[in-house]
C-alpha positions, 0 to 999 in steps of 0.5 A: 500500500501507499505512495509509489513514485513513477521513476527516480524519486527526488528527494522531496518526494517523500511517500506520505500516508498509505491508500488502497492498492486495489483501488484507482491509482492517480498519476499526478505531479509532486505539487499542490494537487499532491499535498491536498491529496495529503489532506483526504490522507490525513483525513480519513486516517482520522476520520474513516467513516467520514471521509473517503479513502483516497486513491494511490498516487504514482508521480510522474516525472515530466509531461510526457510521462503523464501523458502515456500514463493516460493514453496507455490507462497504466494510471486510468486518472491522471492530474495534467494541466488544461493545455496537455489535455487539449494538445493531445485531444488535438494530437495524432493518437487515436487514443486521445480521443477517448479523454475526459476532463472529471474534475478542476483541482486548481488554476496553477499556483504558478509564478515566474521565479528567477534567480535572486540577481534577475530584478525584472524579467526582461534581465532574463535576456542570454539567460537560460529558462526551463520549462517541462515541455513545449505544451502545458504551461510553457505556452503561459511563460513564453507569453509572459516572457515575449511581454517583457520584450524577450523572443524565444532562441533570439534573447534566451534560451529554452531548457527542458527541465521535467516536473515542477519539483525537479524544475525547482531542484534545478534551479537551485543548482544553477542549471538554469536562471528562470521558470516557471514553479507550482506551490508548494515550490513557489514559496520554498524557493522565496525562503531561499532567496529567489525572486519572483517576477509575479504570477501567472493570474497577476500576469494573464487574469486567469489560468486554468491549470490541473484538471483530473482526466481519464478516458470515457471507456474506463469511466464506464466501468469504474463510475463509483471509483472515480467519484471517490478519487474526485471526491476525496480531493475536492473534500479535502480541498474544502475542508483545508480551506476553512479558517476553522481548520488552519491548526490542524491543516499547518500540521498535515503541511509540516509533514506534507512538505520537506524543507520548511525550517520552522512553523513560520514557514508552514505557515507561509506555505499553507496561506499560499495553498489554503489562505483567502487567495487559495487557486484551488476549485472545492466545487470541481468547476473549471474557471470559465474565464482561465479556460479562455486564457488557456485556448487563447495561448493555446491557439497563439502558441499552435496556429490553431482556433480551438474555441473555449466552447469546444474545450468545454464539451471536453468535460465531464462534471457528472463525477462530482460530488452530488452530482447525482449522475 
């Protein structure tokens, strides 16, 4: 039973309470949909009649990995942002046709973190900058970069790093000056000195980021499955989010988390994740307005003219919670 990693695990994947090896496994990133799923654990090890029990995880290293994940059903949901889920819908494998988005998790948590010498972006320039691959959010950085007046290959160039959590290892280690990071790493580069260049919703107004995905021909035969996976994050979610609960939600990030030296970090991390400004989505609803950001890049960033109205004929909202399908 437990946590188990898809590849190499980096050091700050660290596996966290054990879920049922007979239930659905979840492929995900280590990042903030990660640590919500630490809440549903944390949950229902304390609370088993009142809180479902959570799936397995497996974390994956890079985008492609999650993607072959989810084509080839080795993880039958997978955790991906809004953009890799409509790059391969729009791909040339036949198995992409058969996906569905079941839930939001959240719009990003994304800033543009910089080494502590980068005072402004446009200092990026002959500096190398590092995303996970050309789709997901690469598009919004290349956007937010082209704005502070940098071209792709002509005034910086582009590094391909794998996951936010191996991204913000590289980082430190001076493999690159610039990228693009998902709490809980946004904060714990900030402790160390980084600076951050602002967020992706500071920069664009909106983003939708990680949806859950699975394929229609699965959800056929595993409905009560993936309510549960769905639902134990989205109660967690919520729960985290209540004021009432901020003792208890700063213990489960203090052992959720690796790195933060003392309570005043956990504090920080859990405002980011859980505060007032929270980017989660407790009801599982993507953002109308952060999916027409995502198709707008989307569209400039492939020379295509998808429309935020296809993309949402792409989900499935029936797997909510209540959602009395």
């Amino acid at each position: 039973m437990g946590v188990h990693a898809a590849a190499s695990i980096s050091p700050l994947m660290v596996p966290g309470a054990s879920a049922d090896p007979e239930g659905v496994s979840v492929a995900l990133f280590f990042d903030s949909t990660e640590t919500a799923y630490r809440v549903a654990d944390h949950l229902y090890a304390t609370e088993p009649t009142s809180y479902p029990q959570p799936p397995t995880r497996v974390f994956v290293t890079n985008a492609d990995d999650a993607h072959e994940r989810l084509l080839s059903g080795a993880n039958p949901i997978v955790g991906m942002s809004l953009d890799d889920v409509i790059s391969l819908v729009d791909g040339d494998d036949p198995r992409a046709e058969d996906l569905v988005v079941i839930a939001g998790v959240h719009t990003g948590f994304l800033q543009l973190v910089t080494d502590p010498e980068i005072v402004e972006t446009s200092m990026l320039r002959s500096h190398k900058v590092a995303v996970d691959t050309d789709t997901g959010y690469a598009s919004a950085l290349f956007a937010i970069l082209k704005s502070a007046g940098l071209q792709r290959d002509a005034d910086y160039s582009v590094v391909y790093a794998g996951a936010t959590n191996a991204r913000y290892e590289k980082l430190l280690n001076g493999d690159f000056q610039a990228t693009l990071l998902g709490a809980p790493f946004t904060d714990l580069a900030l402790m160390k000195g980084y600076r951050s260049q602002g967020s992706i919703r500071e920069q664009l107004g909106a983003y939708q980021g990680v949806v859950l995905t699975a394929k229609r021909s699965w959800l056929a035969g595993h409905a009560e499955e993936a309510d549960t996976a769905v639902t134990s994050l989205l109660r967690a979610e919520h729960w985290a989010m209540d004021p009432a609960n901020r003792d208890e939600v700063l213990d489960v990030v203090a052992h959720a988390v690796p790195g933060l030296a003392d309570r005043e970090d956990v504090k920080a991390v859990s405002d980011t994740l859980f505060g007032p400004t929270s980017e989660y989505q407790p009801d599982g609803h993507l953002s109308p307005e952060g999916i027409a950001v995502v198709v707008d890049l989307y569209n400039t960033s492939r020379g295509r003219a998808r429309t935020a109205a296809s993309v949402t004929d792409l989900i499935d909202y029936s797997y909510l919670p209540h959602a009395g399908r």
